[in-house]
C-alpha positions as CSV (number, residue, x, y, z in Angstrom):
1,X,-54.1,-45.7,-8.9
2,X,-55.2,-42.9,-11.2
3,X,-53.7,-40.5,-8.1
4,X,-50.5,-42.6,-8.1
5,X,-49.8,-41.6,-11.9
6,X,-50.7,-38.3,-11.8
7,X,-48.6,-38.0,-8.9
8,X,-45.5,-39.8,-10.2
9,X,-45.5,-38.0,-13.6
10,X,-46.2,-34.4,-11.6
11,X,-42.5,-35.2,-9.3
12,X,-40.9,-36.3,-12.7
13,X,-41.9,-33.3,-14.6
14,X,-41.3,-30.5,-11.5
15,X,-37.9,-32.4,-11.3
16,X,-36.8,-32.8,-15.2
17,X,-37.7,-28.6,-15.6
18,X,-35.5,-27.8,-12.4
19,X,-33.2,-29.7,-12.9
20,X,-32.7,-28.2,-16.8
21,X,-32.6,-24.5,-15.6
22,X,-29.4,-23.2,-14.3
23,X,-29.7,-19.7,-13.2
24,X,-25.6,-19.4,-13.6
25,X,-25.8,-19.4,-17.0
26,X,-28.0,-16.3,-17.2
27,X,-25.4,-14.7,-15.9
28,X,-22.2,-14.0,-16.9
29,X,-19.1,-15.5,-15.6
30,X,-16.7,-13.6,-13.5
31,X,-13.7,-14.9,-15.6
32,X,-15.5,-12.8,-18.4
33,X,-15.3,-9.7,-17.2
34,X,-13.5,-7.3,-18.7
35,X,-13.7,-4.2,-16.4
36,X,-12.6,-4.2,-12.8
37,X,-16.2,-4.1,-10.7
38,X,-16.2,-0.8,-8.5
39,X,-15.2,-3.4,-5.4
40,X,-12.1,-4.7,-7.2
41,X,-11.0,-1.3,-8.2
42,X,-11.4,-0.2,-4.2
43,X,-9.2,-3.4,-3.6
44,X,-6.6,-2.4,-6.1
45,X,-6.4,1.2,-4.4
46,X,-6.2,-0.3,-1.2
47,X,-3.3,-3.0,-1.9
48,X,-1.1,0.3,-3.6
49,X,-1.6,1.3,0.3
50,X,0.2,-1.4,1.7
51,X,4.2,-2.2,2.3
52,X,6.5,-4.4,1.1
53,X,6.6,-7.7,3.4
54,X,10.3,-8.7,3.7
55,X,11.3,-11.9,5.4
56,X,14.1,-13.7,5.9
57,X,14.6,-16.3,3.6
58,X,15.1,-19.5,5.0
59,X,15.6,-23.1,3.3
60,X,12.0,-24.7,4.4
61,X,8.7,-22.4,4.5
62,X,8.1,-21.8,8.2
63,X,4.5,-20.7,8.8
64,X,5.2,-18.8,11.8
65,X,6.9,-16.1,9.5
66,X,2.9,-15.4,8.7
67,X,0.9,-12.6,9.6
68,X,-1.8,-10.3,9.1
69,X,-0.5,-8.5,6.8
70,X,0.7,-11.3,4.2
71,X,-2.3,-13.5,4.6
72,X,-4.5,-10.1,4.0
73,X,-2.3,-9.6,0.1
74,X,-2.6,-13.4,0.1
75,X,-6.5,-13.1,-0.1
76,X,-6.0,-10.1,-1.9
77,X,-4.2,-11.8,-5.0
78,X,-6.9,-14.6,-5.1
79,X,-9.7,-12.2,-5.4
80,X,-8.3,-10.6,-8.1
81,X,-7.5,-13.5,-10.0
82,X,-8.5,-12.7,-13.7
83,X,-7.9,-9.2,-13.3
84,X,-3.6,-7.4,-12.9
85,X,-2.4,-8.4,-9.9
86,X,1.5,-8.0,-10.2
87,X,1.4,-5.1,-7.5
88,X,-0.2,-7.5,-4.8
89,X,2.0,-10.2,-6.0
90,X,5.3,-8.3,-5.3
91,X,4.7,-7.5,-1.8
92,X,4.7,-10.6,-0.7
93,X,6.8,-12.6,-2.6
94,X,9.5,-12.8,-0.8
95,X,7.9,-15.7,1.4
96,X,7.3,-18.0,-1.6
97,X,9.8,-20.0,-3.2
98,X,12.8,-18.7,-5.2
99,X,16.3,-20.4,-6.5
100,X,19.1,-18.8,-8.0
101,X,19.5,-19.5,-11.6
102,X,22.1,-19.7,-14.5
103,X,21.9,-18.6,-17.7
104,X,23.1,-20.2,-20.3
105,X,23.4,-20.0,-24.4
106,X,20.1,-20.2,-26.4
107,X,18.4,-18.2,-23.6
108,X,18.0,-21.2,-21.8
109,X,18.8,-21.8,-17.9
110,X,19.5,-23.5,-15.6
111,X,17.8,-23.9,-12.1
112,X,20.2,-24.5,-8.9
113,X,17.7,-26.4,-6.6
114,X,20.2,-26.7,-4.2
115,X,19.9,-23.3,-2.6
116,X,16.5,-22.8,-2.9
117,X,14.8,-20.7,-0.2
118,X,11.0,-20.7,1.1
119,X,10.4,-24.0,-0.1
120,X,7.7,-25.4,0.3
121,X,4.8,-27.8,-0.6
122,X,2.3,-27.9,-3.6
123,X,-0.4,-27.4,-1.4
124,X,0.9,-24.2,0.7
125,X,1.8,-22.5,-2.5
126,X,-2.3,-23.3,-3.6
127,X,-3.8,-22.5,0.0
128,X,-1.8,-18.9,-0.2
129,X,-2.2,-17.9,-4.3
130,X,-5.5,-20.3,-4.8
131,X,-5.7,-22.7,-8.1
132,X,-3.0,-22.0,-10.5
133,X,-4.6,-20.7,-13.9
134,X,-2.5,-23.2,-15.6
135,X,-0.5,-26.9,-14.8
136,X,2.4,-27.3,-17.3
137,X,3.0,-30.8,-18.2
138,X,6.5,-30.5,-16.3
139,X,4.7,-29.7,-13.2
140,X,4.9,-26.1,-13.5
141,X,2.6,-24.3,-11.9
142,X,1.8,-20.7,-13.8
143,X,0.0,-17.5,-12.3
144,X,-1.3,-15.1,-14.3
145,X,-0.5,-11.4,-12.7
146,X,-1.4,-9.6,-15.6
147,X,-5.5,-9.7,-17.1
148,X,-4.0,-10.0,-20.5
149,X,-1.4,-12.5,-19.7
150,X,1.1,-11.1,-20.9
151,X,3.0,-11.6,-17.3
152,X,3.1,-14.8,-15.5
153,X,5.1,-16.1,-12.5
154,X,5.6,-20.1,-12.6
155,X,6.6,-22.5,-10.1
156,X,9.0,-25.3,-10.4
157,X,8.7,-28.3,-8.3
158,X,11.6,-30.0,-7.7
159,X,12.5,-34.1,-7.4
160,X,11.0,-34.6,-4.1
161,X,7.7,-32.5,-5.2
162,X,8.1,-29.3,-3.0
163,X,8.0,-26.2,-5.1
164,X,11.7,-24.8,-4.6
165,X,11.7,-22.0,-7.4
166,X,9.7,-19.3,-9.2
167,X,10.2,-17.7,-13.1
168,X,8.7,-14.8,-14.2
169,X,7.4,-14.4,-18.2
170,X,6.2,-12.1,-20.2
171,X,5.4,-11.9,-24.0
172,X,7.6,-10.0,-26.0
């Protein structure tokens, strides 16, 4: 019985002290950084290399307009979340979703959903740019491009939950 004990109270103990260290917290968190690592600036110099994908817009996203070369900046602007990212982000986004807007007084606008291009579903728009840094209460999904976040590009869905248009920001 005596064995019993001092076994039960040996798995409780070896449990309750490996279970309380985390060795994550020792170390600091990518989102903290600062600095670009020497791998992230390599990436930067590398995505400067690249072109400028063009597509033709067309009223539903169509994945077979994909290829190397977009999925490659695609996986390029998720790695660099938390750092700028507005270079990568303009060569591709011509295959994400865009509507034509109005302006109107008070610098507000007005979205025309109706001819909006590339739509396409909540979850597309997360599988190519990853998780969105915020979620509006509106539904807005918002990308930070710049470290600082002083530029953003948000995403509107529309009635029927597709994402049909983008808006840039920027503080001022």
């Amino acid at each position: 019985m005596n064995f019993k004990l001092a076994y039960l109270i040996l798995a409780f103990l070896v449990l309750t002290t490996s279970c309380g260290s985390d060795a994550s917290e020792k170390e600091p968190q990518a989102n903290d950084k600062t600095e670009l690592s020497d791998s992230d600036k390599a990436l930067v110099e590398d995505v400067m290399k690249e072109e400028v994908v063009t597509v033709e817009p067309q009223a539903t996203f169509d994945q077979s307009q994909l290829n190397n070369n977009i999925l490659t900046l695609c996986v390029k602007f998720k790695t660099l979340n938390g750092a700028d990212r507005k270079e990568v982000f303009s060569k591709f986004e011509s295959i994400l979703p865009s509507c034509p807007v109005e302006l109107k007084e008070d610098n507000e606008f007005e979205p025309n959903v109706e001819e909006a291009v590339q739509v396409m579903s909540i979850n597309d728009l997360k599988e190519f740019l990853g998780e969105p840094n915020e979620i509006r209460e509106d539904g807005m999904l918002v990308y930070d491009l710049m470290a600082d976040k002083s530029y953003q590009v948000a995403f509107m869905p529309g009635p029927l939950g597709a994402v049909v248009c983008r808006f840039y920001e920027a503080d001022s």
